[in-house]
C-alpha positions in Angstrom: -58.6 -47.5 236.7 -62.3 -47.8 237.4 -63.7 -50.8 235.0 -67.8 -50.8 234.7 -69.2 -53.3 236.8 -72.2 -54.7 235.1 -75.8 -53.9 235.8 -77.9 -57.1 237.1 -80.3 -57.9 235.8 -83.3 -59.3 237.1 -85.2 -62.7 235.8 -88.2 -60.3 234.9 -85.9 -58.0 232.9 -84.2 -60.7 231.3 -87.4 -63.2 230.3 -89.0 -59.6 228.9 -86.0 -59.4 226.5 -86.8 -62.4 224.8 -90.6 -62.3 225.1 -92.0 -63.2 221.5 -88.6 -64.8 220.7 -88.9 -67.8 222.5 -89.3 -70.7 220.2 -89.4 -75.0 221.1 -86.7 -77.0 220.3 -89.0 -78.1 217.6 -89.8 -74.6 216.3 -85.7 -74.1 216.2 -84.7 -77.5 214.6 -88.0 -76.4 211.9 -86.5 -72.7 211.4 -83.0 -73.8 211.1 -83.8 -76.8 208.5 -85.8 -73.8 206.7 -82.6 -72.1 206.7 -80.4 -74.8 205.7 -82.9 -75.4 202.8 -82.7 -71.6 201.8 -78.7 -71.5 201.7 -78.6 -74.9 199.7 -81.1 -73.5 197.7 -79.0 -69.9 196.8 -75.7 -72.2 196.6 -76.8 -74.2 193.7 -78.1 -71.5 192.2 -74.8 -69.1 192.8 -72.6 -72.7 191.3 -75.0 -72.7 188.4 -74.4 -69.1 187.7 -70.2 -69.8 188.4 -70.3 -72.7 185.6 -72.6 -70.8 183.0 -70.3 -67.5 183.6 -66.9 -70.2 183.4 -68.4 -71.6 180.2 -68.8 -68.5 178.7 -65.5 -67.0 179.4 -63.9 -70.2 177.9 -66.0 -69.5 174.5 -64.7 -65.9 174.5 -61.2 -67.1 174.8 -61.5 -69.6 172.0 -63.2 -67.1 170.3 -60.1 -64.5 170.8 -57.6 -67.5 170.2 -59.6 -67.9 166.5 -59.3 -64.1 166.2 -56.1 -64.0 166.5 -55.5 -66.9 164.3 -57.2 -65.5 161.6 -55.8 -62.0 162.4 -52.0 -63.4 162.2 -52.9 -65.6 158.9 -54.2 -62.1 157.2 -50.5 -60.4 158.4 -49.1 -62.9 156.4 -51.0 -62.4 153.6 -50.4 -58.4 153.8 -46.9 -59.1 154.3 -46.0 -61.4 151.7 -48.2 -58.6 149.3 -45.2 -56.2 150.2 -42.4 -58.3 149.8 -40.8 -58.3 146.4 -42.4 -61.2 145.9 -45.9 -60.5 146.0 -45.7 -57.2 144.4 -44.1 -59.0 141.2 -47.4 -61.4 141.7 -50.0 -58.6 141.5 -48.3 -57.1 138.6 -48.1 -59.7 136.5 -51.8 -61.2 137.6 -53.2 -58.1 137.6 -51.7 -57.6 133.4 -52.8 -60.9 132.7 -56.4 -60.4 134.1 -56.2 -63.3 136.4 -56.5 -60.7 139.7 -59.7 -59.0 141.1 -62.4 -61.0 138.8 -63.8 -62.4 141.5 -63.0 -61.6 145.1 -63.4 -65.2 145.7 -60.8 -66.3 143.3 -58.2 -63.6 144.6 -58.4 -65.6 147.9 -57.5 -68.9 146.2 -54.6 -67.1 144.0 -53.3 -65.5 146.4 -52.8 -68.6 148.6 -51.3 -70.9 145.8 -48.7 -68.1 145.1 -48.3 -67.8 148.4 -47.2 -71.5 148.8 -45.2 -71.5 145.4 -43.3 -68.9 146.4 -42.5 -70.9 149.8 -41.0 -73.8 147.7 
């Protein structure tokens, strides 16, 4: 198996490489705390975009957790309409005019019934 044997190189070829590049330990401890500063920089800046996108995926999730909430309360309100219960309660409210005066005031009927038909 023939391996490549490397080419030498001479100190000419070798210093031209780097010709331009060649910076003083003070140069390279001035361009790396330049660096530093950069990355510190972008990190604080890539934390404060990590807490403001946490912060607003915990408000959506209370905001679905109310959602819901609200969503399950108005099931139970739909449901206890079809039961026998709360057919019986439109009826009667409905013939005695006490239903669908004022949207607000359904609400509030609605909910006492609700509860006297729990006792």
């Amino acid at each position: 198996m023939n391996t490549p044997k490397p080419t030498p190189r001479t100190d000419a070829a070798w210093t031209s490489s780097f010709e331009g590049k060649q910076m003083s330990a003070g140069q390279t401890a001035r361009a790396l705390r330049e660096c530093s500063q950069k990355l510190e920089t972008e990190l604080a800046a890539l934390r404060a975009d990590l807490a403001a996108l946490e912060q607003c995926h915990d408000d959506n999730c209370r905001a679905l957790v109310k959602i819901a909430e609200e969503l399950a309360t108005e099931r139970e309100r739909l449901d206890w309409l079809l039961s026998y219960d709360g057919v019986d309660w439109i009826l009667s409210a409905h013939k005695n005019r006490k239903l669908f005066e004022g949207e607000s005031d359904n609400r509030a009927l609605l909910e006492a019934a609700m509860k006297d038909g729990a006792k």
